[in-house]
C-alpha positions in Angstrom: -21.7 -16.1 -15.8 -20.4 -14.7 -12.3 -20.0 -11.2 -11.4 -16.5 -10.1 -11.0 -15.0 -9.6 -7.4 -15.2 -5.9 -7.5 -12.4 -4.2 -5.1 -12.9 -1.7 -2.8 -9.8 1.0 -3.3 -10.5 3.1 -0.3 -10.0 0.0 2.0 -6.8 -0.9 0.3 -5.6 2.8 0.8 -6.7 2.9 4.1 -4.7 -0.1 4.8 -1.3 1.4 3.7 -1.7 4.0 5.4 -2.4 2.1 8.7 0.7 0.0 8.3 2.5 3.3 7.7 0.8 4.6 11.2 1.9 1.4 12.7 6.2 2.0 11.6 5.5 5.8 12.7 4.3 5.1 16.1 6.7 2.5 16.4 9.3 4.8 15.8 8.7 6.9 17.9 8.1 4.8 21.0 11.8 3.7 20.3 13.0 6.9 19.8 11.0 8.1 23.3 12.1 4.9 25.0 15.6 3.9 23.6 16.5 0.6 24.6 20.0 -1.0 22.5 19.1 -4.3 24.2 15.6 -4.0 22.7 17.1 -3.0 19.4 16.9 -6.3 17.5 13.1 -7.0 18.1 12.2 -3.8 17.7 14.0 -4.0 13.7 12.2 -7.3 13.3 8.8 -6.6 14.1 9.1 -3.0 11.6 10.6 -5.1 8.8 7.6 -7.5 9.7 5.7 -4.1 9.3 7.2 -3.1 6.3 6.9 -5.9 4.1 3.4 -7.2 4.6 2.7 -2.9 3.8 4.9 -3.6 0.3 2.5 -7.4 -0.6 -0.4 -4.9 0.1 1.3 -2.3 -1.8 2.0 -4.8 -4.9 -1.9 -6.2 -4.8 -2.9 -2.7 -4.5 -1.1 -1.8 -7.8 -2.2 -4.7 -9.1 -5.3 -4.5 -9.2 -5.5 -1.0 -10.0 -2.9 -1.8 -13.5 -5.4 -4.7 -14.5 -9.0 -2.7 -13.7 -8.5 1.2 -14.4 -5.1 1.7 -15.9 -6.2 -0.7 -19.3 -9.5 0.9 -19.8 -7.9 4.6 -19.2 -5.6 3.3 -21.6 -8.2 2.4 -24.1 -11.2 4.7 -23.7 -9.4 8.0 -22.9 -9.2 10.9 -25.8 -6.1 11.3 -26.7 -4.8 15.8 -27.0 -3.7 14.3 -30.8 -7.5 13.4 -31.0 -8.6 17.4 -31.6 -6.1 18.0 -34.9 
């Protein structure tokens, strides 16, 4: 039987937050460099920003519901479990 694909979390996280450094400088070059004329692309290409971050986002969670959040769910002492 095959191994499971086993994720690597810090990547995924690292990834977020890359897309979020990506909006932020973005930002800020607009705000440094206001253009109205540019205005339009520069919306486009953060909402293009902004939702491939969210389909990471949504894999991200994901993943993390089906592999951690069942087994904490499961395996995890409950305070009750001490009366």
């Amino acid at each position: 039987m095959g191994r499971k694909k086993e994720n690597n979390y810090f990547d995924m996280f690292i990834q977020a937050v890359t897309y979020s450094c990506q909006a932020a400088d973005m930002l800020k070059e607009n705000f440094i460099s206001f253009d109205p004329e540019q205005l339009p692309a520069c919306m486009e290409a953060l909402h293009h920003i902004e939702h491939t971050a969210d389909l990471a986002k949504h894999d991200l969670m994901e993943k993390l519901l089906k592999e951690f959040i069942t087994c904490l769910l499961y395996t995890s002492p409950s305070p009750r479990d001490k009366r």
